[in-house]
C-alpha positions as CSV (number, residue, x, y, z in Angstrom):
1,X,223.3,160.3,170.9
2,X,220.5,158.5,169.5
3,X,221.5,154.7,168.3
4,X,219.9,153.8,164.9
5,X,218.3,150.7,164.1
6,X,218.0,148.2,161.4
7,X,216.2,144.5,160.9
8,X,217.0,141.9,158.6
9,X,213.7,139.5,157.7
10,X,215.7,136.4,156.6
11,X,217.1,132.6,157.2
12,X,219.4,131.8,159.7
13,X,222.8,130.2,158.2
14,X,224.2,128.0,160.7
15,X,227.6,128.3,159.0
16,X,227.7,132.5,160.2
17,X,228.2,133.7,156.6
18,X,224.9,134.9,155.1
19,X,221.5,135.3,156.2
20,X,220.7,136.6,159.5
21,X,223.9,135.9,161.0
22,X,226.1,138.1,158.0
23,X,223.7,140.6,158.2
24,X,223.7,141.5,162.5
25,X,227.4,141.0,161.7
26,X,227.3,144.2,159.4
27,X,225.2,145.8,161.2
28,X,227.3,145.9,164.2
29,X,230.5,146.8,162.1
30,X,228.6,150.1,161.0
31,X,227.3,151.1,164.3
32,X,224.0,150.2,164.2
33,X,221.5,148.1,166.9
34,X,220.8,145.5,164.3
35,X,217.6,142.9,165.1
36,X,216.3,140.5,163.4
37,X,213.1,138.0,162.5
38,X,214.0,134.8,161.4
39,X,211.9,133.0,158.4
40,X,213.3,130.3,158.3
41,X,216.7,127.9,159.9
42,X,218.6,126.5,157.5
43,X,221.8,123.7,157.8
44,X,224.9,124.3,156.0
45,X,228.2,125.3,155.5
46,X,230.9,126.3,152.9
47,X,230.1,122.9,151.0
48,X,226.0,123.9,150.8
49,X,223.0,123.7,152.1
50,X,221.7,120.8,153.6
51,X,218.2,121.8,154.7
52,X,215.9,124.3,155.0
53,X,213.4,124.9,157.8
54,X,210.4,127.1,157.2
55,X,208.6,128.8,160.3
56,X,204.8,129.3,160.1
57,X,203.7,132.9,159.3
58,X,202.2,132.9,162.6
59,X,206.1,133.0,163.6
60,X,206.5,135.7,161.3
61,X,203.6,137.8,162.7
62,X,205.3,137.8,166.3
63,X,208.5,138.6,165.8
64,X,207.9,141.5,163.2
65,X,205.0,143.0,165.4
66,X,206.6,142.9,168.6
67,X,210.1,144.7,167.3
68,X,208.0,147.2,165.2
69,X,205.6,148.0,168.2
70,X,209.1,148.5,170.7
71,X,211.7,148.8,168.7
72,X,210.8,150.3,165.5
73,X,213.6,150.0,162.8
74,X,214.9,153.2,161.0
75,X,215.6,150.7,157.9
76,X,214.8,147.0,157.4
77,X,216.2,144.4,155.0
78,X,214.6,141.2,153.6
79,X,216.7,138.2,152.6
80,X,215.7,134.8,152.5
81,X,211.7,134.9,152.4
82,X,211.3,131.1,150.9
83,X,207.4,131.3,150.0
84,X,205.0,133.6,147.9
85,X,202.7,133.4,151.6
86,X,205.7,135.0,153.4
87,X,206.3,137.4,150.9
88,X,203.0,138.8,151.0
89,X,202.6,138.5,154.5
90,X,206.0,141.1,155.2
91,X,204.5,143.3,152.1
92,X,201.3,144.0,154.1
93,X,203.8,144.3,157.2
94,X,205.8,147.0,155.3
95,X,202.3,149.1,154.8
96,X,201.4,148.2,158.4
97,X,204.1,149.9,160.1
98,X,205.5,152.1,157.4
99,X,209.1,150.3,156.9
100,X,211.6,151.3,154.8
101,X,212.4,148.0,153.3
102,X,215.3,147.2,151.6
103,X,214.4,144.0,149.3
104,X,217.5,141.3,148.8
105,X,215.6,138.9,146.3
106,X,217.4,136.3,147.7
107,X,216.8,133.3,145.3
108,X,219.9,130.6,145.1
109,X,222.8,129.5,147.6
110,X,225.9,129.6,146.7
111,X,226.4,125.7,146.5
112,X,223.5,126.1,144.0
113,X,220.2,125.2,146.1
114,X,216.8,127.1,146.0
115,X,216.2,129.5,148.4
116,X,213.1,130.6,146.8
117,X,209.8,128.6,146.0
118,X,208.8,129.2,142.2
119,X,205.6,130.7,143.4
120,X,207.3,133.1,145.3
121,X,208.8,135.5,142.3
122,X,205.9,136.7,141.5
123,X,204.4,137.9,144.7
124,X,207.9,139.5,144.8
125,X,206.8,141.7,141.7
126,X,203.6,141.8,142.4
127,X,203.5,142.8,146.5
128,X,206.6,143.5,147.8
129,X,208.9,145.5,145.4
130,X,205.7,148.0,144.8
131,X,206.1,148.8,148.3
132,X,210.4,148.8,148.8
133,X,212.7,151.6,149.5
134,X,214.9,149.6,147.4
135,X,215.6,146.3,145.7
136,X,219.5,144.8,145.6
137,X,219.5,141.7,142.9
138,X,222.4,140.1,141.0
139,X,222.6,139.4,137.6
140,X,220.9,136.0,137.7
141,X,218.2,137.3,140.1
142,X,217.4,140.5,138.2
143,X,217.1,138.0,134.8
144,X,214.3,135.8,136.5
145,X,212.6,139.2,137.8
146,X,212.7,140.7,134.4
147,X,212.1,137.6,132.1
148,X,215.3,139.3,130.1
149,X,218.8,137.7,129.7
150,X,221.7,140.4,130.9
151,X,225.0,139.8,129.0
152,X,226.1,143.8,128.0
153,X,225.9,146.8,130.0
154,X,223.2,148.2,128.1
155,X,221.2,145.2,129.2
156,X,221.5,146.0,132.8
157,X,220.8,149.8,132.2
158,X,217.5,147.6,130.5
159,X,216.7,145.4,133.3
160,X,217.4,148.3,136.0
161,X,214.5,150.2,134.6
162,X,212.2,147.3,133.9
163,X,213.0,146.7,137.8
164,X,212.6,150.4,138.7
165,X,208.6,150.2,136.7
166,X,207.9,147.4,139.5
167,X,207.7,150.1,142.1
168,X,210.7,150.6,143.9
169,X,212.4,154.2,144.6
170,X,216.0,152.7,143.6
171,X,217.1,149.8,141.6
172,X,221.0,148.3,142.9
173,X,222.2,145.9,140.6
174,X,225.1,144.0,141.8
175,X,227.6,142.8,138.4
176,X,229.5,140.3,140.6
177,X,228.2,137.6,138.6
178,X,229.6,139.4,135.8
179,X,233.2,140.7,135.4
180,X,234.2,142.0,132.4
181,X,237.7,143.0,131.6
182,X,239.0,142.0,135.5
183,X,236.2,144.5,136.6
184,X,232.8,144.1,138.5
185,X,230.3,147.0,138.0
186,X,227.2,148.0,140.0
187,X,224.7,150.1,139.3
188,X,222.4,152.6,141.1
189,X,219.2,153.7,139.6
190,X,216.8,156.2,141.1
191,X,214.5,156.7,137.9
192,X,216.6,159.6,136.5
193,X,220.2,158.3,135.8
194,X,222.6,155.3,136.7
195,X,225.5,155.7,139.0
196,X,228.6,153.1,138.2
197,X,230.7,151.5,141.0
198,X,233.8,149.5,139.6
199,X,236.1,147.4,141.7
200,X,238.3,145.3,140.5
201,X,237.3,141.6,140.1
202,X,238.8,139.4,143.3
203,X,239.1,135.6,142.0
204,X,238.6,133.8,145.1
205,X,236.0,131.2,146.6
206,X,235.3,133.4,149.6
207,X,232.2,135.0,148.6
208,X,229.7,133.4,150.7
209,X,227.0,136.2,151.5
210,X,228.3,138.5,149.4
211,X,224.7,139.8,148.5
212,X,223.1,139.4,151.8
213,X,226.5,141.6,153.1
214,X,225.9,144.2,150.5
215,X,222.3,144.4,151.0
216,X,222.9,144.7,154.9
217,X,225.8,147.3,154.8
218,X,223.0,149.6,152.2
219,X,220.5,149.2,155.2
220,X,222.5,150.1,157.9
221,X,223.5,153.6,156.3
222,X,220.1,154.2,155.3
223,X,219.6,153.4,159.5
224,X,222.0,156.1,159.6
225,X,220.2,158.6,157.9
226,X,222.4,158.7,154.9
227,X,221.3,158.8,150.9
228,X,220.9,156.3,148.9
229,X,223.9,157.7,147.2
230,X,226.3,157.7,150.0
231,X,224.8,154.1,151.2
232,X,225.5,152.8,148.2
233,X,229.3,154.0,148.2
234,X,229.9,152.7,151.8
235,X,228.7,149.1,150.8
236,X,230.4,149.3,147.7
237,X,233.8,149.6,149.6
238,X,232.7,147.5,152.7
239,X,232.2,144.3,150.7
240,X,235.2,145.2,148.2
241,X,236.8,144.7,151.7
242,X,235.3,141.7,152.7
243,X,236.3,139.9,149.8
244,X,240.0,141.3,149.5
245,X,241.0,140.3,152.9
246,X,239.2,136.9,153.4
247,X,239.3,134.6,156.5
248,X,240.0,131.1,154.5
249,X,237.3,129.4,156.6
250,X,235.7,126.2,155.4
251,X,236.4,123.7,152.1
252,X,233.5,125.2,149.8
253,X,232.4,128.8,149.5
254,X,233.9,130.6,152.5
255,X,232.2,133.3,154.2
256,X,233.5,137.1,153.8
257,X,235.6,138.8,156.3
258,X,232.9,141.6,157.7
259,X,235.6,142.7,160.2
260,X,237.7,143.9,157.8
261,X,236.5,147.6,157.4
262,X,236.5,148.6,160.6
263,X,240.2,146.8,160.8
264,X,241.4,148.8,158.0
265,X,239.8,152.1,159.3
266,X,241.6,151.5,162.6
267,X,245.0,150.9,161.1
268,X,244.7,154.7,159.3
């Protein structure tokens, strides 16, 4: 049996919900050898973030060349990239080794801070998603990469093709931002037609790294071998999970529960 592999390019969270440490987390919950190359350490918890750390692209060079040279990732996932510099920088990286990247636009914590310098969006347009397997953005995200506000369906359908011209083979928009009707709907969009996921809408404060989860669970299928399609299915229902049964950790923004698939699989 041959064990696939997936690496996140992202921040570190010291409080084990998002970033790096949510998205190992899923990729050991889906069977995968997750790795990872860390852009940047960042302080905080359930309350926020309380600084952010940069490492030097020369840090960034290292770590990606020397997993992609031994270990060379079936599927790789950005998060937290911070500066326009670093964003090019893993672009040319992607072309380099021939990655099959899956882009998290990662652009604002929970608890409201920047993760993203202003620079930095449009190198994201302009160099990364042209060479992506696939981007994942929210609602808020996809309306700074578009220029476009999203308030109706029809927007989305809208923004996922403005997304799609950009240069990526699939568009997933994430509607948690968005519930409608005690609903949240996400979309998959290969260029031809949308695919809807609904779930019903969870009200609870536990939703730290919701997107960085959803973004790693996509990556670890692809890993796997699986279609976009199917991917997209197994991280709809892994994070639907991981908000249902949270772990009520922390004041603020609590983290999801990641264990919770594999616990409910095991109980059937």
């Amino acid at each position: 049996m041959t064990i696939k592999k997936a690496l996140t390019i992202a921040g570190s969270d010291s409080g084990g919900g998002a970033g790096i440490q949510a998205d190992i987390k899923t990729f050991q919950e889906l069977g995968v050898y997750g790795m990872s190359v860390i852009t940047a350490v960042t302080a905080q918890n359930t309350l926020g973030v309380h600084g952010i750390y940069p490492l030097s692209v020369e840090a960034l060079n290292s770590q990606i060349d020397a997993v992609a040279e031994d270990l060379m990732p079936d599927a790789v996932k950005t998060g937290m990239l911070w500066s326009a510099e670093m964003i090019q920088f893993v672009a040319e990286k992607t072309v380099q080794h021939q990655l099959k990247l899956i882009v998290d636009p990662v652009m604002i914590a929970k608890g409201g801070a920047s993760l993203l310098n202003d620079d930095a969006v449009t190198a994201l347009k302009e160099h990364l998603l042209p060479v992506s397997y696939a981007v994942t953005p929210n609602l808020p995200e996809a309306e700074v990469l578009t220029g476009t506000s999203i308030q109706t369906l029809e927007d989305r359908f809208e923004a996922a093709e403005r997304l799609y011209q950009l240069g990526p083979k699939y568009v997933v928009m994430k509607g948690g931002h968005g519930p409608q009707d005690g609903l949240i709907t996400d979309l998959l969009y290969d260029g031809k037609g949308f695919i809807k996921a609904t779930n019903e809408h969870i009200d609870t404060p536990h939703t730290h790294g919701t997107g960085c989860t959803f973004a790693a669970a996509l990556t670890a299928e692809v890993a796997k071998g699986y279609s976009m399609k199917e991917a997209f299915e197994t991280a709809e229902t892994y994070v639907h999970e991981a908000i249902k049964y949270p772990l009520h950790l922390g004041a603020g923004h609590g983290p999801t529960n990641h264990f919770a698939y594999q616990q409910n699989r095991l109980k059937e």
